[in-house]
N, C-alpha and C positions, 0 to 999 in steps of 0.2 A: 467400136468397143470403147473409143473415149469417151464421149458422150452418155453411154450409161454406167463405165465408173463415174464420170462425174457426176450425173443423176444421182446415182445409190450414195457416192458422197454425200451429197447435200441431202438425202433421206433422213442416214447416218447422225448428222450432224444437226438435222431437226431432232429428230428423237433423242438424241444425246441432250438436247438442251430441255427438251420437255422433261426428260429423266431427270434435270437438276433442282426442278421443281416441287417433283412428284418421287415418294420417299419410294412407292412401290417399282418406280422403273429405274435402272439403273442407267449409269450416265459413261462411264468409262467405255465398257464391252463395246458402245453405239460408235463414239471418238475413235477409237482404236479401229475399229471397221472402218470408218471414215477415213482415218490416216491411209489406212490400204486402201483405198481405194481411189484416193487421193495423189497418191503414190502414183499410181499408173495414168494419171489421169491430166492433174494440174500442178506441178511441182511447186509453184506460188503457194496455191492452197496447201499443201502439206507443209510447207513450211509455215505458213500460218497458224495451223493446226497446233503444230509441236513448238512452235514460241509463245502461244497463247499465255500470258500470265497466269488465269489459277490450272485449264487443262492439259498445256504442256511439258509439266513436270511425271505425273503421272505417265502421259503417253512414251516419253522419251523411256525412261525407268522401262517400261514396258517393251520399248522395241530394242534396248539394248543390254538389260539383262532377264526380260520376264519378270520383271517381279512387279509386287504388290504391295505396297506400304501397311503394315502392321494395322494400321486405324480401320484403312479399305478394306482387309480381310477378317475386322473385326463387324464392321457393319453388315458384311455382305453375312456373313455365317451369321447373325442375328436376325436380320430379315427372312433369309429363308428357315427359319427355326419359327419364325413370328407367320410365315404366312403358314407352315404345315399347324401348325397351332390354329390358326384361321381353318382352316381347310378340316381338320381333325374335331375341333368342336361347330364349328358353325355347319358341317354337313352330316355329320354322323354317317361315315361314308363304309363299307364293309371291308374287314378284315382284310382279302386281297387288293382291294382298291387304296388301303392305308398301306401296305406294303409297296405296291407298286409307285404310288406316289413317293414315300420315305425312299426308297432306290433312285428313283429319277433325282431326287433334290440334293441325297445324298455325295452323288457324283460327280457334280461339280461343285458343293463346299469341299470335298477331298483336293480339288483342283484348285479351290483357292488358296487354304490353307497350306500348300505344299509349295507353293512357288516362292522364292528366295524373296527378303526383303530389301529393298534397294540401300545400296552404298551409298554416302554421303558423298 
């Protein structure tokens, strides 16, 4: 089982960086998977992880109170507001399929917006 948490680690942690790149994949949700999985796996690497100068603050915040920094839950609810807009005009998609999609997106901007702001 080591071995393929550390595998899905370093998955995690590709995709997290390719998310840092690319405005439409996110980068955090990928790290934080990574840290767990990390966790079970390589204790070097998790400690890696969560010292990193610009990712480690974020993740820490995360594994010790849940939360999400104000800007984070400002981008993320903007994006997904930016891609149903994408989705909404660029397919002209029918009435239950714009509902069902607004459900899905809607359920976890609830989720972001709801989590405490980290402590200084």
């Amino acid at each position: 089982m080591r071995a393929i948490y550390l595998s899905l680690g370093w998955l995690f942690v590709t995709i997290g960086v390719i998310g840092a790149f690319l405005p439409v994949l996110p980068t955090t949700p990928f790290l934080i998977l990574a840290v767990a999985c990390f966790a079970r796996s390589s204790p070097r690497l998790e400690v890696w992880l969560l010292d990193h100068p610009k990712f480690g603050k974020p993740l820490r915040d995360w594994r010790e109170q849940g939360a999400i920094p104000r800007k984070a839950k400002i981008a993320a609810v903007t994006m997904m507001a930016a891609s149903y807009a994408f989705f909404w005009f660029g397919t002209s998609p029918p009435f239950w399929r714009a509902v069902l999609v607004a459900a899905v997106m809607i359920a976890p901007a609830i989720f972001v917006v709801t989590r405490p702001e980290p402590s200084t």
